[in-house]
C-alpha positions as CSV (number, residue, x, y, z in Angstrom):
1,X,0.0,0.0,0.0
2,X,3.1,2.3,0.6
3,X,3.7,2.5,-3.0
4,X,0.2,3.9,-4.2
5,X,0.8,7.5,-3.3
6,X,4.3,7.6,-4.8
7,X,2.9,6.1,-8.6
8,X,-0.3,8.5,-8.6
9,X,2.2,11.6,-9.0
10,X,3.3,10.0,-12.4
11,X,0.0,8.7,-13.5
12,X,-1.7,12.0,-12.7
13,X,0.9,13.7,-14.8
14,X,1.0,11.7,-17.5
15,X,-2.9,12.0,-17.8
16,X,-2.4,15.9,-17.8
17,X,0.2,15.6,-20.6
18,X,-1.7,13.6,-22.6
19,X,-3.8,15.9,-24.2
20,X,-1.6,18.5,-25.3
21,X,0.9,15.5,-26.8
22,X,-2.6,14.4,-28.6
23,X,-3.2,17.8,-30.3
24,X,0.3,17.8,-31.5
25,X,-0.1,14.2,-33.4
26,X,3.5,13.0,-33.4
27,X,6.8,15.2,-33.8
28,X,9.6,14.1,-35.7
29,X,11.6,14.2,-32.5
30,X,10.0,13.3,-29.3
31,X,10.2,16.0,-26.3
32,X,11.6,14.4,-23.4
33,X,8.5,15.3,-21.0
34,X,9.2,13.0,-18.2
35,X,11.6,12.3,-15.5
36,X,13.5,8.6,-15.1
37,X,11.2,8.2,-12.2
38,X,8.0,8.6,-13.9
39,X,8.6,6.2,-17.0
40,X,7.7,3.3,-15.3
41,X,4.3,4.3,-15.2
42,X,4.3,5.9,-18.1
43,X,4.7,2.5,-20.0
44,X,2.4,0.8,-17.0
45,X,-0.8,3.4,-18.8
46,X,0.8,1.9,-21.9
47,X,0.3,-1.5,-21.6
48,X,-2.8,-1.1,-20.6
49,X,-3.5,0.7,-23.7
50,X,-2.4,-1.9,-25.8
51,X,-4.5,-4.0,-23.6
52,X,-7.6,-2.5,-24.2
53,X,-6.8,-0.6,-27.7
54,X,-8.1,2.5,-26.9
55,X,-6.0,5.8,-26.5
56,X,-3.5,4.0,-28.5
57,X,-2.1,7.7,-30.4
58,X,-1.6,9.3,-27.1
59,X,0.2,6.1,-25.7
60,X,2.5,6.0,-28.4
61,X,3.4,9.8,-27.9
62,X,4.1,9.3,-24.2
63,X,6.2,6.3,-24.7
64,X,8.0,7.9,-27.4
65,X,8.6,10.9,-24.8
66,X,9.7,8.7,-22.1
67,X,12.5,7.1,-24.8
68,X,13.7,10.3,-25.3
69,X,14.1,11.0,-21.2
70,X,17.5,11.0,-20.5
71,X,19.4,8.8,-17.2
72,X,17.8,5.6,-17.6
73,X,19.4,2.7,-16.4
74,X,19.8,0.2,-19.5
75,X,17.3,-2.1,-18.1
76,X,14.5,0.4,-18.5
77,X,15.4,1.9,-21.6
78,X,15.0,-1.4,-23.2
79,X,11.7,-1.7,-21.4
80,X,10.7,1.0,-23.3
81,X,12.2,0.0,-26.2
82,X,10.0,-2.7,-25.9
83,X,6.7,-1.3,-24.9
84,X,7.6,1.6,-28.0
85,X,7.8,-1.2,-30.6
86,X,4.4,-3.0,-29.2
87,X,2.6,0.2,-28.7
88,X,3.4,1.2,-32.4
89,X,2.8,-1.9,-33.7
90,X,-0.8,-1.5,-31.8
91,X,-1.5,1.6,-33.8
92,X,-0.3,0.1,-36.9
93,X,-2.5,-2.7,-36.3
94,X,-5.8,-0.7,-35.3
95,X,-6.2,2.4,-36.7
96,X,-7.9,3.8,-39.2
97,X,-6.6,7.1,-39.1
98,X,-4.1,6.9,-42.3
99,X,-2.6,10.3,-40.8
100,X,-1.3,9.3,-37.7
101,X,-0.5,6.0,-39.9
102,X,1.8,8.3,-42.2
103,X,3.3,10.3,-39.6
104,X,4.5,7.7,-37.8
105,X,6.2,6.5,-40.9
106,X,8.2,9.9,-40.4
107,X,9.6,9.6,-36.9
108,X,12.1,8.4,-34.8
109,X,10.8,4.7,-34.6
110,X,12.5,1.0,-36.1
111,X,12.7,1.4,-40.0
112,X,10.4,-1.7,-40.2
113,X,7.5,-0.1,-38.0
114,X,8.0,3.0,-39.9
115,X,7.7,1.2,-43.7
116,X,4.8,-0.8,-42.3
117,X,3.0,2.1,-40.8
118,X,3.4,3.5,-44.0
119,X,1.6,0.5,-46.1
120,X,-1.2,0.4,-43.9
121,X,-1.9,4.2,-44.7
122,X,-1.6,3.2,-48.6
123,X,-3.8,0.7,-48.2
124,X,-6.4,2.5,-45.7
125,X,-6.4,5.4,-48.8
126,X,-7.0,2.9,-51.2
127,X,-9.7,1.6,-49.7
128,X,-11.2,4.7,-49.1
129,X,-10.8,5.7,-52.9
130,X,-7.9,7.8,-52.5
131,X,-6.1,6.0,-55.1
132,X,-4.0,8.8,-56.3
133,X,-3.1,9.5,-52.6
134,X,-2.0,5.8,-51.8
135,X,0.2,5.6,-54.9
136,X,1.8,9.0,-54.4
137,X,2.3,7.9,-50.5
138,X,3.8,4.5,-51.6
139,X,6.6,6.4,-53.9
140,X,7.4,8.7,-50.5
141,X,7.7,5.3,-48.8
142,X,10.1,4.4,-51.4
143,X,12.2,7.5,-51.3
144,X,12.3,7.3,-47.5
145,X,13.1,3.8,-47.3
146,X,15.2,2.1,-50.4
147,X,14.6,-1.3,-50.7
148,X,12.6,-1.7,-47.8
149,X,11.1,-5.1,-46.7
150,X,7.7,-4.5,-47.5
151,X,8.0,-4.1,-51.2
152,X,6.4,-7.3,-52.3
153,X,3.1,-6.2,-50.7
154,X,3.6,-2.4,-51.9
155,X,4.1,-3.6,-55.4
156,X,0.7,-6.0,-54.7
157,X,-1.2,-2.8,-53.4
158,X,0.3,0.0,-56.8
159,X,-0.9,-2.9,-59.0
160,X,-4.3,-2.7,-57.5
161,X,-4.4,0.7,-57.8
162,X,-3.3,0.9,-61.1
163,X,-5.9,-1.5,-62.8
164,X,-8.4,-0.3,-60.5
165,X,-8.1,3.8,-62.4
166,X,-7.2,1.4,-65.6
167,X,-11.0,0.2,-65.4
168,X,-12.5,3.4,-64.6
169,X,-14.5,4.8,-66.9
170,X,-15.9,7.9,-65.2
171,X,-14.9,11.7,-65.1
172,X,-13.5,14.2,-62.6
173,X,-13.3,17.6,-63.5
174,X,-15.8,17.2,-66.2
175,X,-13.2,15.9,-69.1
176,X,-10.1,14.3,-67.1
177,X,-10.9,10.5,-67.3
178,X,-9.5,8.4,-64.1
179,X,-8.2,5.7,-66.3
180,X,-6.0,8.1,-67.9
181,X,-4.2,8.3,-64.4
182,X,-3.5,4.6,-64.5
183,X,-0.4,4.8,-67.1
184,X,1.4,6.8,-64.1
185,X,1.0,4.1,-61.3
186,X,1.6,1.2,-63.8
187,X,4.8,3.5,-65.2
188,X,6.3,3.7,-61.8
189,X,5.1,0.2,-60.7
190,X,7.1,-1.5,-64.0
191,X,9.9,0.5,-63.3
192,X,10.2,0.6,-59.6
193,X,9.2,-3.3,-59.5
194,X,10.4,-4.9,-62.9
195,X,10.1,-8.4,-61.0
196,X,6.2,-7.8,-59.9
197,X,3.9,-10.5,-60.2
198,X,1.8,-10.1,-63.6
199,X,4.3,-7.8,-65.5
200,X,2.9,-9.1,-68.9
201,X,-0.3,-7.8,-67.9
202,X,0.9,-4.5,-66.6
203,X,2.8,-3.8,-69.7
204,X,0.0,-4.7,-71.9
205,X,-2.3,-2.6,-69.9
206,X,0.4,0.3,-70.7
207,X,0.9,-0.3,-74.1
208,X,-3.3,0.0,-74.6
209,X,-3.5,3.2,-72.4
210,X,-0.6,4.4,-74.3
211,X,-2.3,3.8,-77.4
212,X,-5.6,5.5,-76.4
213,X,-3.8,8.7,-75.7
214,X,-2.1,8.4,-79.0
215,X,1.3,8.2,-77.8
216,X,2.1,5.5,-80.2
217,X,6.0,5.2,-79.6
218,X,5.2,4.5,-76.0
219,X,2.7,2.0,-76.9
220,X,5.0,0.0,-79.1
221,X,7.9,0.1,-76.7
222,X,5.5,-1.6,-73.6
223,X,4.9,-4.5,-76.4
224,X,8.2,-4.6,-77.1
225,X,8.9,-4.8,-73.5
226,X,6.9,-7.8,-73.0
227,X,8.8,-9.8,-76.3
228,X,11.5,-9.3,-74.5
229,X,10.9,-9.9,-70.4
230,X,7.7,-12.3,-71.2
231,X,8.4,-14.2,-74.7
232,X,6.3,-17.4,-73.1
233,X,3.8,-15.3,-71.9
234,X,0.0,-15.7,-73.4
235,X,0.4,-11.9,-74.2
236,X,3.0,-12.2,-76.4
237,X,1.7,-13.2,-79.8
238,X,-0.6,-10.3,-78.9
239,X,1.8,-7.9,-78.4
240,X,3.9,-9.2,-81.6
241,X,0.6,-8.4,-83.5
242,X,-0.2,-4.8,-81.7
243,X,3.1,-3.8,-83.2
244,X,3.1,-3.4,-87.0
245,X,-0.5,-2.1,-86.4
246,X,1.0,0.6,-83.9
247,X,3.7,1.5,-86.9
248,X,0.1,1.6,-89.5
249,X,-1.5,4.2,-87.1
250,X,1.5,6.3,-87.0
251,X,2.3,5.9,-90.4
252,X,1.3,9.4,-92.6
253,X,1.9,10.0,-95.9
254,X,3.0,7.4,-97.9
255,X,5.2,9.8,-99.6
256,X,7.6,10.5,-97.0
257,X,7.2,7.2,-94.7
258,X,7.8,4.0,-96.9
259,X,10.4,2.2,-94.2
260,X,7.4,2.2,-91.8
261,X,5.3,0.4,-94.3
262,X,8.0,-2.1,-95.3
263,X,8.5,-2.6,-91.4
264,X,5.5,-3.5,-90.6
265,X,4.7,-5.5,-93.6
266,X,7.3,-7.6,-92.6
267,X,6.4,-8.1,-89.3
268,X,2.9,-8.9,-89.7
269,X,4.0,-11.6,-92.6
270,X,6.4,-13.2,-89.7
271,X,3.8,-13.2,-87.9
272,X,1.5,-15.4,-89.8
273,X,4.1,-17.4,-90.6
274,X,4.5,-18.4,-86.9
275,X,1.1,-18.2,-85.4
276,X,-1.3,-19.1,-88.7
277,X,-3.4,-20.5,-86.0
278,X,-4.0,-17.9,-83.3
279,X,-7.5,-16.7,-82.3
280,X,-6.3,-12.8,-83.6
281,X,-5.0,-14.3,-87.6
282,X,-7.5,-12.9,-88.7
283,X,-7.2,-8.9,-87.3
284,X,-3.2,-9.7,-88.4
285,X,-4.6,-10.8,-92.2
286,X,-6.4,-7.7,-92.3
287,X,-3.4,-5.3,-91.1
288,X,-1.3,-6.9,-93.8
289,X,-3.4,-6.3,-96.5
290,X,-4.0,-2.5,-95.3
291,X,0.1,-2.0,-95.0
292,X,0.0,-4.1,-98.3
293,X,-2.4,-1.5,-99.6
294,X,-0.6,1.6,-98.6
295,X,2.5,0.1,-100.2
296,X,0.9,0.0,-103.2
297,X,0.0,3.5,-102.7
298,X,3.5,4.5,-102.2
299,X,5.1,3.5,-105.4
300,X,2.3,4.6,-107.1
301,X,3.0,8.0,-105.8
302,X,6.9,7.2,-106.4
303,X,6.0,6.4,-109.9
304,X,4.0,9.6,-110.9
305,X,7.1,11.9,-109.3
306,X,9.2,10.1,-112.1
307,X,7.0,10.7,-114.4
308,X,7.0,14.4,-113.9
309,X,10.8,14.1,-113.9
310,X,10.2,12.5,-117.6
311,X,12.4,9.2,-116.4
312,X,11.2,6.0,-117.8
313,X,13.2,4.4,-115.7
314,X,12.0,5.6,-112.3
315,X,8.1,5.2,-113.5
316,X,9.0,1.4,-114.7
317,X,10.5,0.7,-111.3
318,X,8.0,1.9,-108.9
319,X,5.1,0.8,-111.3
320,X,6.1,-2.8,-111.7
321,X,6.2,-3.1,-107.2
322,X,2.7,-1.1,-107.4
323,X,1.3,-3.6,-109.6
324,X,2.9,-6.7,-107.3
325,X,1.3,-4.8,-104.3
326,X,-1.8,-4.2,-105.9
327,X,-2.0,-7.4,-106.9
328,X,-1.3,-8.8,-103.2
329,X,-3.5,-6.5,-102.1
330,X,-6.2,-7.1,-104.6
331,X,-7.5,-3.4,-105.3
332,X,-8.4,-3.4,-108.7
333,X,-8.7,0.6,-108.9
334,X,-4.7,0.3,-108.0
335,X,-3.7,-2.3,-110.3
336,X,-5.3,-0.3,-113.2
337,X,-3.4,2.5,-112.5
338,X,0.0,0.6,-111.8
339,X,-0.7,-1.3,-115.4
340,X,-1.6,2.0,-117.3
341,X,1.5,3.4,-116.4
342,X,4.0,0.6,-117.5
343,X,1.9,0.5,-120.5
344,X,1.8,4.3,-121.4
345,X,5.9,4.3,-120.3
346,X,6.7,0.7,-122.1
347,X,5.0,2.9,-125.1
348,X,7.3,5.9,-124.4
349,X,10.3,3.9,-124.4
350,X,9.7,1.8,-127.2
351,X,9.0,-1.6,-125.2
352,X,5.5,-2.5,-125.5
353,X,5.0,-5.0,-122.9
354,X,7.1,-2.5,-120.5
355,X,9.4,-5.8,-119.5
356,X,12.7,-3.1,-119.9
357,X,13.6,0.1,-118.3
């Protein structure tokens, strides 16, 4: 009974600090508030805390103020050592409030309290549809903490987040679209995470996002990406596919942009030659046959310019590829033209058939 009155000074201040340590959230640096004396009870109100998991922010500000109280014995300052690390791991564990979660992930505590802390506010935001806020939270979590132990999880948790905007179809701000934000968390996530579980799915996700804001040369590069990191992958003949008909949609004029048209001939030909069964031969066939097309188109063009230039030679050359092309490509409006012209040049030349230059 003799030692009731001496722990009730302690207790009773501790309960008169609390509030103002409450209003404060947590500091970066604890302020030693306490006396070696009064930690002992100080972690007693602690425990109990824990305990009960209730009061658990304003536990975990007096404990960290009593391990910042200077002249304790080695014994107790593990004590608190101990009772910090379980009362922090209580808030972790309980709260909802993701910004006492976050600002614990910016004080003086363990680096593996710290990282988790900072997940669980990631993953508290996401939940509450702060998507954007959980991503851009993870990526301070990164910055802080390099390599941390958590990143299999924080990987898990940007994928969610980035095929959850990736299949949102409404609006904010009247014309931004949410799924436009995706290519950002799936950007950082393939190149924070290369090893991620489902990277074939996040690149292909990129490359079509990429596509639908017509940044074509980004679109290309993610199916690239997944030829090279995911050649076995289901994606893949997909991705081999998407290509050439990414090089048709940039391609322009046929005047100027020929290699493209060659390019992607070729690669929709190889192609077919290695996957004449796949479910997509027939969207492939089709892309041919349009770069097929515009090939035909380009030597046409080709062939007219010599023939302003008044060289047999030039319209001969170009004319004779039109008509293979046309042919291939089976528009008879281009094969017309690509005969006419070796006929009218063979003429000009003195070769009737056009077989010379």
């Amino acid at each position: 009974m003799s030692r009731t009155p001496q722990a009730l000074g302690p207790i009773a201040l501790l309960l008169a600090l609390l509030p103002s340590c409450g209003a404060t959230r947590l500091a970066q640096q604890a302020e030693a508030r306490y006396t070696p004396e009064q930690v002992p009870a100080v972690l007693e109100l602690a425990r109990a805390a824990v305990e009960t998991q209730t009061d658990l922010e304003l536990a975990l500000t007096s404990v960290r103020s009593a391990h910042s109280t200077a002249g304790l014995t080695p014994e107790l300052r593990l004590e608190v050592q101990n009772v910090l690390e379980a009362t922090t791991r209580a808030v972790i564990a309980h709260s909802q409030d993701t910004d006492l979660l976050e600002a614990i992930m910016g004080v003086d505590i363990p680096r593996q309290l710290a990282v988790e802390a900072g997940l669980r506010s990631a993953e508290l935001l996401f939940h509450e549809g702060e998507r954007m806020g959980a991503y851009r939270l993870i990526k301070r979590l990164d910055s802080k903490f390099p390599q941390h132990h958590e990143r299999n999880a924080t990987g898990e948790l940007l994928g969610e987040i980035g095929f959850n905007l990736a299949e949102d179809e409404d609006s904010y701000g009247l014309i931004f679209k949410y799924r436009d934000l995706a290519s950002e968390v799936l950007e950082y996530l393939v190149m924070n995470y290369p090893s991620h579980a489902g990277g074939d799915q996040t690149l292909w996700t990129l490359g079509t996002l990429y596509q639908e804001q017509r940044e074509l040369d980004l679109a290309i590069e993610k199916h690239q990406d997944i030829l090279l990191w995911f050649p076995t992958s289901s994606l893949a003949p997909l991705a081999q596919a998407r290509i050439p008909h990414l090089r048709l949609m940039i391609h322009g004029d046929p005047k100027y942009d020929r290699a493209t048209l060659v390019q992607a001939h070729g690669e929709l030909q190889d192609w077919l030659n290695e996957y004449s069964d796949h479910e997509s031969e027939s969207v492939v066939r089709s892309d041919r046959l349009d770069a097929t097309r515009r090939l035909a188109d380009s030597d046409l063009i080709l062939a007219r310019f010599y023939a302003t230039l008044g060289s047999a030679a030039g319209v001969q050359l170009h004319a004779r590829r039109a008509l293979a092309e046309a042919r291939e490509g089976g528009d008879p409006s281009q094969i017309q033209e690509a005969d006419d012209l070796l006929r009218e040049w063979a003429e000009r030349s003195g070769n009737a058939d056009g077989t010379d230059t």
